[in-house]
N, CA, C and O atoms as a GROMACS GRO file, in nm:
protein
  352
    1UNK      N    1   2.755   0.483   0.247
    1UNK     CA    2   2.657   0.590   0.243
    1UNK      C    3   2.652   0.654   0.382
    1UNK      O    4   2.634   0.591   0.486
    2UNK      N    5   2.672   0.795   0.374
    2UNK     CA    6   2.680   0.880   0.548
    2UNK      C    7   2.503   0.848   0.595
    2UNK      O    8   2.401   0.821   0.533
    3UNK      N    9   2.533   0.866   0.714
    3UNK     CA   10   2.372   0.849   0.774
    3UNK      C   11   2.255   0.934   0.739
    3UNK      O   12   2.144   0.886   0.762
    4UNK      N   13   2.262   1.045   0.690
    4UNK     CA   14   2.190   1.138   0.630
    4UNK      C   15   2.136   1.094   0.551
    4UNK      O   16   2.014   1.082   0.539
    5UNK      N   17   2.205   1.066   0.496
    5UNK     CA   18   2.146   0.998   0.302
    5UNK      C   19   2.062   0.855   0.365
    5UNK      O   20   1.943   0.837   0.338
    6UNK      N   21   2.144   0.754   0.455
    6UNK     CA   22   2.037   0.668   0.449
    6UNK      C   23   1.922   0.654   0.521
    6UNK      O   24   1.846   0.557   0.509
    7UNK      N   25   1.895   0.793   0.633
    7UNK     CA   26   1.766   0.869   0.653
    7UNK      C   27   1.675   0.904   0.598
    7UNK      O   28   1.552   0.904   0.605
    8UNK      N   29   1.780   0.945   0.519
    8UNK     CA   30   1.680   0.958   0.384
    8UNK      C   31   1.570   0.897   0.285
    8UNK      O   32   1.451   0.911   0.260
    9UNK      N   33   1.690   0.816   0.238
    9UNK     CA   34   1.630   0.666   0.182
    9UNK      C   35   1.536   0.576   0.259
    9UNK      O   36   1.447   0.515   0.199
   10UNK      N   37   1.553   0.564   0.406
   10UNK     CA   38   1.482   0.537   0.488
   10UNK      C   39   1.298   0.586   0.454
   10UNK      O   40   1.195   0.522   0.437
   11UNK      N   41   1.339   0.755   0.458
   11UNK     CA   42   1.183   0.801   0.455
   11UNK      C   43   1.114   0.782   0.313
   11UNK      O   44   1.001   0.743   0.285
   12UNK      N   45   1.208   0.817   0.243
   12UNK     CA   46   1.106   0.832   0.102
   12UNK      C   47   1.079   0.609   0.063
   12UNK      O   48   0.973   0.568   0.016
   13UNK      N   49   1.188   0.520   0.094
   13UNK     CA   50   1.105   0.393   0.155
   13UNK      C   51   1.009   0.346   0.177
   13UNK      O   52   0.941   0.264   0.116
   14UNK      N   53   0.988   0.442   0.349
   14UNK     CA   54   0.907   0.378   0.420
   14UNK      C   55   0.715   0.384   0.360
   14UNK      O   56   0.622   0.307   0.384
   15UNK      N   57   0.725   0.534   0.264
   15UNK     CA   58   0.607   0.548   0.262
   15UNK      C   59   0.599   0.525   0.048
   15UNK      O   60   0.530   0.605  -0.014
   16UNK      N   61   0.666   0.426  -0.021
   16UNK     CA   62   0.669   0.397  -0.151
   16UNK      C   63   0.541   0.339  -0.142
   16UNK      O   64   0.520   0.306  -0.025
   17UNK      N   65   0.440   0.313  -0.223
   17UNK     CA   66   0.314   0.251  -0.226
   17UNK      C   67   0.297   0.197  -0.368
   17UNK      O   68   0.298   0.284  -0.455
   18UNK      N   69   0.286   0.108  -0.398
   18UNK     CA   70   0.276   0.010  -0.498
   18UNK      C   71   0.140   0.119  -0.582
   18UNK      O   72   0.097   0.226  -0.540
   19UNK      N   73   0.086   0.025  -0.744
   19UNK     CA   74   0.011   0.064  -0.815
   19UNK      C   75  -0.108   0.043  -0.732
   19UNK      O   76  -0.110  -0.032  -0.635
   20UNK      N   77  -0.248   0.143  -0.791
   20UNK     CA   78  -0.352   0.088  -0.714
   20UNK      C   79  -0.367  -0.073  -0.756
   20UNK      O   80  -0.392  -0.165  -0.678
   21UNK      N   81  -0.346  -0.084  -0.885
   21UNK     CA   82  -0.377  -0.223  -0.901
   21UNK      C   83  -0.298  -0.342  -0.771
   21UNK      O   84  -0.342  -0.430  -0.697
   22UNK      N   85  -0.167  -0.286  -0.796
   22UNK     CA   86  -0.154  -0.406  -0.668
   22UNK      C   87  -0.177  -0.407  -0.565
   22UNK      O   88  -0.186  -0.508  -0.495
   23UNK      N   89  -0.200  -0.239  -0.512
   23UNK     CA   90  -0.271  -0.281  -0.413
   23UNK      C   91  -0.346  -0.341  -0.355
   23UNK      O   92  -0.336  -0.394  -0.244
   24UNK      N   93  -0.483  -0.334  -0.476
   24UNK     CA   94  -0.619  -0.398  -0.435
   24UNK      C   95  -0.574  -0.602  -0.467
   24UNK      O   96  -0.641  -0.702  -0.440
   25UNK      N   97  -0.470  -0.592  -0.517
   25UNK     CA   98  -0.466  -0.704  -0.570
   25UNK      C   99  -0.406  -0.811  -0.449
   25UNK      O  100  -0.410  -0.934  -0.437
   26UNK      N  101  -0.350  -0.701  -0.367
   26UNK     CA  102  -0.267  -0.762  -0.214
   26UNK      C  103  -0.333  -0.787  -0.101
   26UNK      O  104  -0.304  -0.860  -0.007
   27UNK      N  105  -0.452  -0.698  -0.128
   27UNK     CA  106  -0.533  -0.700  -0.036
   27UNK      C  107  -0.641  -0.844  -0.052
   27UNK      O  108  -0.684  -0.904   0.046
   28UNK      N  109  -0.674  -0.880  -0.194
   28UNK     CA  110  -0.748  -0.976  -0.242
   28UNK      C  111  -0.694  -1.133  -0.243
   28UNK      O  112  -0.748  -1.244  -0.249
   29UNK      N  113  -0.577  -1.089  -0.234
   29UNK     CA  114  -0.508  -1.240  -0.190
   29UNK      C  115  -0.494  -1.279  -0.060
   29UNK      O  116  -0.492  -1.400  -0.036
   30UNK      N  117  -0.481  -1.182   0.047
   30UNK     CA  118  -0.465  -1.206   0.165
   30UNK      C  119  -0.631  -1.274   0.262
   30UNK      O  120  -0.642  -1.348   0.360
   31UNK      N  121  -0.746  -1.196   0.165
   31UNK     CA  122  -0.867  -1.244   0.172
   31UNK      C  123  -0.939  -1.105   0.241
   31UNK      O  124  -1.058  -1.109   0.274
   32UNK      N  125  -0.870  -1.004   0.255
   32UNK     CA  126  -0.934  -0.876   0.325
   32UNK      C  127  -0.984  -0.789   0.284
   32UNK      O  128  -0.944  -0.753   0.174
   33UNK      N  129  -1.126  -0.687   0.364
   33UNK     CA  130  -1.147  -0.638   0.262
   33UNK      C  131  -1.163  -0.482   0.261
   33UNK      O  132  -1.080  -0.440   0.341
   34UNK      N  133  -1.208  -0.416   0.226
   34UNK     CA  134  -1.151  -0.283   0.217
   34UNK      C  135  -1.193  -0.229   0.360
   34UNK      O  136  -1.108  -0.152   0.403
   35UNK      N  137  -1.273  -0.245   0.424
   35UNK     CA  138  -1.343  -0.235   0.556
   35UNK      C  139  -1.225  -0.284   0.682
   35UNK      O  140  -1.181  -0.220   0.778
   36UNK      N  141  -1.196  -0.428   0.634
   36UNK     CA  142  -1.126  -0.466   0.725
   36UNK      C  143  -0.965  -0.345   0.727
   36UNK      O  144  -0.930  -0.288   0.830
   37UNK      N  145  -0.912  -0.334   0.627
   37UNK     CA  146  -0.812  -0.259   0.590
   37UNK      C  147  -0.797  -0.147   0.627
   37UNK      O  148  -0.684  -0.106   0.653
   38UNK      N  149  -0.936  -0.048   0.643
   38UNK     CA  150  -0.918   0.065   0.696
   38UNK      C  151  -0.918   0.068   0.798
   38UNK      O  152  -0.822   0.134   0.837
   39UNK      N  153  -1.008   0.013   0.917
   39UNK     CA  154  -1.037  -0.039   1.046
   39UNK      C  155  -0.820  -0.048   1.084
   39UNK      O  156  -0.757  -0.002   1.179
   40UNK      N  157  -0.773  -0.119   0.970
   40UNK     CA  158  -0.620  -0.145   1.043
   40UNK      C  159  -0.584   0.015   1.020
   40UNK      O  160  -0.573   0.089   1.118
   41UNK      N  161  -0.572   0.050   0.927
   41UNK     CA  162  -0.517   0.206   0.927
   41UNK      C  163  -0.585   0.289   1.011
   41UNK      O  164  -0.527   0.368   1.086
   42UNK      N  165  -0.685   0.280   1.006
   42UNK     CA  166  -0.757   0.395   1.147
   42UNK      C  167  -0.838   0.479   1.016
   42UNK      O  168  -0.883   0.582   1.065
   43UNK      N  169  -0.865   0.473   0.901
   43UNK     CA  170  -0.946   0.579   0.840
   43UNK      C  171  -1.100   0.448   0.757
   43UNK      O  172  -1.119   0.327   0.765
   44UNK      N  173  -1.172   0.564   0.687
   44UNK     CA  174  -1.292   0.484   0.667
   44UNK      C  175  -1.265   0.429   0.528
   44UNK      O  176  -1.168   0.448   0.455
   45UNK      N  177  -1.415   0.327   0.503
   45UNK     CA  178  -1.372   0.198   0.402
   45UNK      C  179  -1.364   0.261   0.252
   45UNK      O  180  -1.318   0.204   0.154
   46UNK      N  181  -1.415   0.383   0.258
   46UNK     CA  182  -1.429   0.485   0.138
   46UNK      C  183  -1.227   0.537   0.047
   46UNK      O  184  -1.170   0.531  -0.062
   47UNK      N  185  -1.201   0.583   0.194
   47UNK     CA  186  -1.059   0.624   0.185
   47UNK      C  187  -0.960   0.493   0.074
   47UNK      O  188  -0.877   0.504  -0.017
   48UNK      N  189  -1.026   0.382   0.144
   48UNK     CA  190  -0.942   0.226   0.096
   48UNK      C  191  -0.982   0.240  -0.080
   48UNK      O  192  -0.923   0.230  -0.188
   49UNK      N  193  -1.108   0.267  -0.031
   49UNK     CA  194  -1.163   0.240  -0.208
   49UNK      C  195  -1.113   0.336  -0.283
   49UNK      O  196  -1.086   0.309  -0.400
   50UNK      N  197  -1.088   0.472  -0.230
   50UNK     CA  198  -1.058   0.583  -0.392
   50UNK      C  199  -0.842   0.539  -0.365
   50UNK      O  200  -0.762   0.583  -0.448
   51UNK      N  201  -0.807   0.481  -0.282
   51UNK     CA  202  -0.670   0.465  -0.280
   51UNK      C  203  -0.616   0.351  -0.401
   51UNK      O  204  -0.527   0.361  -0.486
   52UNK      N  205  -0.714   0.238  -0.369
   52UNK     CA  206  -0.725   0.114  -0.469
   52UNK      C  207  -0.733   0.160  -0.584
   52UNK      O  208  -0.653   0.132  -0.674
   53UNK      N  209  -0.827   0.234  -0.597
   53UNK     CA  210  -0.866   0.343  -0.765
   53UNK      C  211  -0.788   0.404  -0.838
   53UNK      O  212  -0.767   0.432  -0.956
   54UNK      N  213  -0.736   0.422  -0.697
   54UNK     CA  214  -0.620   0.560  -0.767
   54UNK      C  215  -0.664   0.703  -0.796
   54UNK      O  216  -0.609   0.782  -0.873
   55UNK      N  217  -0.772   0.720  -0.721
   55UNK     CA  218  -0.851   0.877  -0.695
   55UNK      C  219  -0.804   0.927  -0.605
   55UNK      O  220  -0.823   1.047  -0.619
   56UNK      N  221  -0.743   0.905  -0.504
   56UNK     CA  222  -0.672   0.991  -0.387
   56UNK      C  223  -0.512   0.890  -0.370
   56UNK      O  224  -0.483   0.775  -0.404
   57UNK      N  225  -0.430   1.013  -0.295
   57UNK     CA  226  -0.340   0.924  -0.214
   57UNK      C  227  -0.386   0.934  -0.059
   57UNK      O  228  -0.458   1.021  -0.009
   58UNK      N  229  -0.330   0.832   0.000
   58UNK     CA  230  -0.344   0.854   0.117
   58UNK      C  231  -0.209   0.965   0.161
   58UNK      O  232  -0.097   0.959   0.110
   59UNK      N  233  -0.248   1.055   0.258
   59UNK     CA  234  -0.158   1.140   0.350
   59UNK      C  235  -0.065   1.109   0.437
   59UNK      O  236  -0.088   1.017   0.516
   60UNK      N  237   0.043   1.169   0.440
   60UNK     CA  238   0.132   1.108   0.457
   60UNK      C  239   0.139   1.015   0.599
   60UNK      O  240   0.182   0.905   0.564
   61UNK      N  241   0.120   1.016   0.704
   61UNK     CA  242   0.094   0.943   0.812
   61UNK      C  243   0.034   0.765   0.802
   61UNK      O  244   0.077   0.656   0.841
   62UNK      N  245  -0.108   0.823   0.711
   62UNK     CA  246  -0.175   0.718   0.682
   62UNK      C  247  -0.119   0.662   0.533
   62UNK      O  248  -0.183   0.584   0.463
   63UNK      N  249  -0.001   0.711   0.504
   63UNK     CA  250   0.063   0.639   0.360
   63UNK      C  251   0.182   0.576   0.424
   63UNK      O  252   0.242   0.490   0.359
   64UNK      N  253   0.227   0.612   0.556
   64UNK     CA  254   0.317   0.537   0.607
   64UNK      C  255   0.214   0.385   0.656
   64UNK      O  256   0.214   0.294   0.574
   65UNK      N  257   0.181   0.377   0.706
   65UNK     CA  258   0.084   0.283   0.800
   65UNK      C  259   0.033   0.232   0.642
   65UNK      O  260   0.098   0.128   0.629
   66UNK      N  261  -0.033   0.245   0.538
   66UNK     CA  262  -0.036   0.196   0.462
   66UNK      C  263   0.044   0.084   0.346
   66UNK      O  264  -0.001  -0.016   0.291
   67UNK      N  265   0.191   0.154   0.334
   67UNK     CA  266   0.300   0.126   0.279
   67UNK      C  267   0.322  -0.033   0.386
   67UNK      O  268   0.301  -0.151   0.356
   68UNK      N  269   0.364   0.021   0.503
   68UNK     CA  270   0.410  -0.093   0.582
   68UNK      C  271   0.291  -0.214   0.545
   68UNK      O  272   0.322  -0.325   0.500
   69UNK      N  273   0.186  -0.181   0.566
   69UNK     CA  274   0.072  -0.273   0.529
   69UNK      C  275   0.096  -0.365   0.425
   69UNK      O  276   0.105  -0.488   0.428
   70UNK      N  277   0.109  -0.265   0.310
   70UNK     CA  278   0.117  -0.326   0.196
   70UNK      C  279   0.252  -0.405   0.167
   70UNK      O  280   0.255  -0.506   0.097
   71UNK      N  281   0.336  -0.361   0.214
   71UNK     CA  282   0.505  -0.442   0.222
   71UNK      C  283   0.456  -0.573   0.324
   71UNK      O  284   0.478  -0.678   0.263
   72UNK      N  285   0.417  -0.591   0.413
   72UNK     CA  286   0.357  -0.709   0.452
   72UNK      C  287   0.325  -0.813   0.432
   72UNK      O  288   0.355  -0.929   0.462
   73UNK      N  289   0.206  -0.714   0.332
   73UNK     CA  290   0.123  -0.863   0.251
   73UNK      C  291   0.232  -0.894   0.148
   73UNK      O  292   0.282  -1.006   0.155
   74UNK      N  293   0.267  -0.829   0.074
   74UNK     CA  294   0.335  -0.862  -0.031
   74UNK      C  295   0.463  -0.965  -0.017
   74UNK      O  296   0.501  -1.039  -0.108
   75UNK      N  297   0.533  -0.953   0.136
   75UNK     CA  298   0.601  -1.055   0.211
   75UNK      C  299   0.536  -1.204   0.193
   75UNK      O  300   0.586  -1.313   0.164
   76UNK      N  301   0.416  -1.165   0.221
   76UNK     CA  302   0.317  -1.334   0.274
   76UNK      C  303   0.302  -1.417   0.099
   76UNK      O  304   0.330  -1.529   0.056
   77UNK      N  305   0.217  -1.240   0.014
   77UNK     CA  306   0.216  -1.323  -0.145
   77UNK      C  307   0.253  -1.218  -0.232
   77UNK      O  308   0.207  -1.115  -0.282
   78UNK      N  309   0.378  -1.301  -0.228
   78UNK     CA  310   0.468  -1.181  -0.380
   78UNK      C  311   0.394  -1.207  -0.483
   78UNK      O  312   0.359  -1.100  -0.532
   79UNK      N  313   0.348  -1.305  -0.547
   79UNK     CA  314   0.252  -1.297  -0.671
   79UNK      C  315   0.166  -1.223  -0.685
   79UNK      O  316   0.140  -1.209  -0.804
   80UNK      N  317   0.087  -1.147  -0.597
   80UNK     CA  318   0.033  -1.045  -0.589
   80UNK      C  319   0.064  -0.880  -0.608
   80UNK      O  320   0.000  -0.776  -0.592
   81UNK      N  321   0.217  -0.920  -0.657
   81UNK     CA  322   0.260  -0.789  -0.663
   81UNK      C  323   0.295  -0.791  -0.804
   81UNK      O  324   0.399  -0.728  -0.825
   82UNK      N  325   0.254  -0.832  -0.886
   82UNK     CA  326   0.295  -0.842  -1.024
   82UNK      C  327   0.128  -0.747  -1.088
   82UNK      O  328   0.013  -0.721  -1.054
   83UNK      N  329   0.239  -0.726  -1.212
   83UNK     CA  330   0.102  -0.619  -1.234
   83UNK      C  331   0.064  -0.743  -1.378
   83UNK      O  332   0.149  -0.809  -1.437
   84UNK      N  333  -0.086  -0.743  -1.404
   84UNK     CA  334  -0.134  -0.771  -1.498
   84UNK      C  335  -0.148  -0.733  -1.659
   84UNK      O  336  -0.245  -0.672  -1.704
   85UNK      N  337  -0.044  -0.774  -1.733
   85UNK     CA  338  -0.060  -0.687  -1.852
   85UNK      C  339  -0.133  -0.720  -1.942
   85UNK      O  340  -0.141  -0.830  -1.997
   86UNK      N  341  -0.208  -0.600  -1.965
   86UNK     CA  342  -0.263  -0.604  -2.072
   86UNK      C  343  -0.387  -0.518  -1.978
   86UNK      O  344  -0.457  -0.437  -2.041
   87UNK      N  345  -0.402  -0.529  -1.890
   87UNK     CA  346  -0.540  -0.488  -1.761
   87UNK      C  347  -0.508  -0.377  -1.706
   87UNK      O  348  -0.431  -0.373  -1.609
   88UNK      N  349  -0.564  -0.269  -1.762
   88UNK     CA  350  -0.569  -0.136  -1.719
   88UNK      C  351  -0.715  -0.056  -1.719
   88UNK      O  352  -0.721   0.061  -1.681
   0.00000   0.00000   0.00000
């Protein structure tokens, strides 16, 4: 793959963001809580909550810093990244 392309792949990557469900679900295993979470991103505990919901996305800056977040936890507990079926 030429370097372009995997620049590419690089960006649209870095900022992929899981379902809200797993989100909130990554965040709940790690023991943190929406307060603490935003405090790490730099925005308020409101932003965390309609992201978890799935009422907003976060922008792109704070969806990078988010993404990495969430690739993190999901490092520490992959079981947390499974979606629940039947729970919507």
């Amino acid at each position: 793959m030429s370097d372009p392309l995997r620049r590419i792949d690089a960006l649209v990557d870095a900022d992929t963001l899981p379902s809200p469900r797993v989100r909130q679900q990554l965040r709940v295993a790690a023991g943190l809580t929406q307060e603490e979470v935003a405090h790490a991103i730099g925005v308020k505990r409101v932003a965390v909550a309609r992201w978890e919901a799935g009422l907003t996305k976060p922008h792109r800056s704070n969806r990078l810093k988010y993404a990495h977040f969430l690739r993190r936890l999901a490092g520490k507990y992959p079981a947390a990244t499974k979606e629940v079926p039947g729970e919507d």
